[in-house]
N, C-alpha and C positions, 0 to 999 in steps of 0.2 A: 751262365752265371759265373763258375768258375772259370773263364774266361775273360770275363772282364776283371774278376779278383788279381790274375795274371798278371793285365793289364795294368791296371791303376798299381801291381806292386813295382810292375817297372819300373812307370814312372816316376815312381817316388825316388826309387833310387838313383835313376837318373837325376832328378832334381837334388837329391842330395850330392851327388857327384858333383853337378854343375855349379853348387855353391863352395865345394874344396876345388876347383875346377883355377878359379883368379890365383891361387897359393902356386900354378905351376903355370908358367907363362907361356906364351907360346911363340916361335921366330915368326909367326904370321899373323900380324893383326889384324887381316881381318876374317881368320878363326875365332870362333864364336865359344862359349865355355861349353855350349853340349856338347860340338863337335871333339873340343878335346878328354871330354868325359868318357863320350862313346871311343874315342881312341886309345884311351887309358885302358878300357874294362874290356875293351871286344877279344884281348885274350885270354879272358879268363870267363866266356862265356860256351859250356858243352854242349851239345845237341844230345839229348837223345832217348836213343829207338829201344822200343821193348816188343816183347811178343807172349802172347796170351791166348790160350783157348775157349773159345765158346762150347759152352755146351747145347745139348738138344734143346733145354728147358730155357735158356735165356732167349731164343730167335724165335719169330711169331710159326715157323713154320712147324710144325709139331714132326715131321717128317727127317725135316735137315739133322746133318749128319753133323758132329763136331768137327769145327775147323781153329785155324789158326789164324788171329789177328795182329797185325802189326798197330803202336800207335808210337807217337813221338813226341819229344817235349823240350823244354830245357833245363838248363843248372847254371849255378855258379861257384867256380872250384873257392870255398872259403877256407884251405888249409893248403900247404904244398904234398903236404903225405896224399893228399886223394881224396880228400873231404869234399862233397860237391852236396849243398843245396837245391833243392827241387821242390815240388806241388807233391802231396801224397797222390791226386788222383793218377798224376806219372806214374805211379810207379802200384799202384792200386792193385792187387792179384793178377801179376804178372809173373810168367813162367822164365822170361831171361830179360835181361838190361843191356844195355852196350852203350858209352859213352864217348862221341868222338869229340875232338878239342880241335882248335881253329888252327892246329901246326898239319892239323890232317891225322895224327894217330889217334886208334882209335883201342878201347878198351872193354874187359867184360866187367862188370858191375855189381855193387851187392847191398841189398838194402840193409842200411847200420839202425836206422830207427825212424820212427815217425809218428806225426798227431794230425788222425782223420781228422778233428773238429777244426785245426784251425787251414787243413790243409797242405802241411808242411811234410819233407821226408830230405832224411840226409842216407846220400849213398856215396861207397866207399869205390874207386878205382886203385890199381896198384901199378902207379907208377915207374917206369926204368930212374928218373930225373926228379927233383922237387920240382911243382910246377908254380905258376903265375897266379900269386891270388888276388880275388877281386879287392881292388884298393876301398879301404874303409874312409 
C-alpha cells in the first residue's frame, strides 16, 4: 500500500515538473517535457540505506536470535544545507541512515522530524558543498 502512495507521489511530481518543464527549452526537439523534468530533478534525488534490528519477538521463529536488517528508500534534497525529504516508513525505528547522492558521495544521516499519519520524515545530511535542490 505504501508503495503505491510512493508511487502515485512521484508521479505527481513528475507531472508537475513536466508542466514547469515548456518554461525551459530544450536544444532537442524531439525531447519530450518528462524527459527534461527527469533530467532537471535526477540530481537532486538520494538513495537511501538504513539498518535496523529485529528482535526475537518480531520473527515467527520463537528461537531466532536478533539480527540486523538492511532496507532502502529514497529522498529529495529540498534545501542545499542537507534537508532531504523521505517516507516515515524509511526511516521508521531504524538504528543508522546513510544517504548517497547521484555525484556518488555518500553521507551519514539524522532524523530532523516526521508525521507517521501522513508518512512523511525530513532527514538532515551535512554536507562539505551546498547541494542541488529539487527544482519547485
Amino acid at each position: 500500500m505504501t508503495q503505491r502512495k510512493f508511487v502515485k507521489g512521484l508521479c505527481a511530481t513528475l507531472a508537475l515538473l513536466c508542466l514547469c518543464a515548456p518554461a525551459f527549452p530544450s536544444d532537442n526537439p524531439r525531447e519530450t517535457p518528462l524527459v527534461r523534468a527527469v533530467k532537471r530533478a535526477k540530481s537532486c534525488v538520494v538513495n537511501i540505506h538504513s539498518e535496523k534490528t529485529t528482535h526475537r519477538d518480531d520473527t515467527l521463529f520463537p528461537n531466532a536470535r536478533d539480527r540486523k536488517v538492511s532496507g532502502m528508500g529514497t529522498g529529495i534534497i529540498i534545501d542545499e544545507r542537507g534537508y532531504i525529504v523521505t517516507n516515515y516508513h524509511v526511516i521508521a525505528k531504524v538504528d543508522s541512515l546513510r544517504a548517497s547522492l547521484s555525484d556518488g558521495g555518500t553521507y551519514d544521516a539524522r532524523v530532523i522530524a516526521y508525521d507517521r499519519q501522513h508518512d512523511l520524515a525530513i532527514i538532515k545530511i551535512d554536507p562539505a558543498a551546498p547541494l542541488k535542490v529539487m527544482p519547485m
